[in-house]
C-alpha positions as CSV (number, residue, x, y, z in Angstrom):
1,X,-31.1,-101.8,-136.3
2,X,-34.1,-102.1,-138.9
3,X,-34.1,-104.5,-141.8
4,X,-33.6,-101.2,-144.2
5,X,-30.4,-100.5,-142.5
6,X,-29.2,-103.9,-142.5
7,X,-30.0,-104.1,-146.1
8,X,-27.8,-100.6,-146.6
9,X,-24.8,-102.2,-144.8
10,X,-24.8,-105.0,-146.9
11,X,-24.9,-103.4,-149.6
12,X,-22.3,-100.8,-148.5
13,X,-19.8,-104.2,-148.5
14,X,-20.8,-105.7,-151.2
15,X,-20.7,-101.9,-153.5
16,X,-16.6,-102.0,-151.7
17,X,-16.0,-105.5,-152.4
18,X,-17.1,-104.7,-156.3
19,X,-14.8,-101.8,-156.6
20,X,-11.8,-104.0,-155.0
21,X,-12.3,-106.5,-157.6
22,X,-12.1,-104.0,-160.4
23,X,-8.4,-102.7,-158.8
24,X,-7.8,-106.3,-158.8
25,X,-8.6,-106.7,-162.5
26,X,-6.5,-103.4,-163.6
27,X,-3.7,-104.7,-161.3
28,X,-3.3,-107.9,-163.1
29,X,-4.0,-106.6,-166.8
30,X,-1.2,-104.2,-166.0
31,X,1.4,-106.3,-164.6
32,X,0.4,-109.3,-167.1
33,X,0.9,-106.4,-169.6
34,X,4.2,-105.4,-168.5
35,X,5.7,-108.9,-166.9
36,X,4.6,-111.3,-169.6
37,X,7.7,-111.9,-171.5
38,X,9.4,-112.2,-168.6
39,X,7.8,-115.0,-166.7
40,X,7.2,-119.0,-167.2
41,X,4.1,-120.0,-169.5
42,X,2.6,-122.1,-166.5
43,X,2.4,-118.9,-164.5
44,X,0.8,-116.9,-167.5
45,X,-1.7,-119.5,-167.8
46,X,-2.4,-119.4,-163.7
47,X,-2.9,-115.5,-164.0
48,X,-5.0,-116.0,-167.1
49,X,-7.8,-118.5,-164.9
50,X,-7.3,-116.1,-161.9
51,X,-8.2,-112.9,-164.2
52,X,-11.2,-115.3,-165.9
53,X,-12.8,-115.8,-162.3
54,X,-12.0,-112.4,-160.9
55,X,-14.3,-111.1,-163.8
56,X,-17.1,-113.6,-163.6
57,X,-16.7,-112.9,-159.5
58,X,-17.8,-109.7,-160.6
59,X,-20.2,-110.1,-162.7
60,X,-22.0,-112.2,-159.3
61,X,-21.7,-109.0,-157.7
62,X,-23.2,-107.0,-159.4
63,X,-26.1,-109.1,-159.8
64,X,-26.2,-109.0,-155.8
65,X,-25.8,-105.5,-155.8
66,X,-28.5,-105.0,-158.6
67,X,-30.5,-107.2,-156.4
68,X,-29.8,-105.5,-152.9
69,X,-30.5,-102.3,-154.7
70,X,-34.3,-103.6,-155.6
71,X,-34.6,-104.6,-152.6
72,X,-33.9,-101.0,-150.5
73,X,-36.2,-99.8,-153.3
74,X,-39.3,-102.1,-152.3
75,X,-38.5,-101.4,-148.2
């Protein structure tokens, strides 16, 4: 496999890993939006730091992505 291929695989995971996160993100706005009367303030708090890190675990991504991208460019 040459290094241009390699490069393309990784960024074919990392590309699918960025898109899961976003489903992630809608999944919780959604059922904080629709469950958040219903459940304990500890637990709202929990899902508030995992929804915080979920977008900031994006936002590394797509750095890496940006990055893979410029990469395959220079190759």
């Amino acid at each position: 496999m040459s290094k241009l291929d390699k490069k393309k695989a990784e960024l074919n995971f990392w590309e699918k890993i960025f898109f899961a996160l976003f489903a992630a993100i809608f999944g919780m706005a959604g059922w904080f939006s629709a469950n958040y009367k219903n459940v304990d303030a500890a637990f709202l708090v929990a899902i508030s730091v995992v929804f915080v890190f979920t977008i900031l675990f994006v936002i590394v991504v797509y750095q890496k992505v940006k990055r893979l991208m410029d990469e395959i460019g220079d190759l």
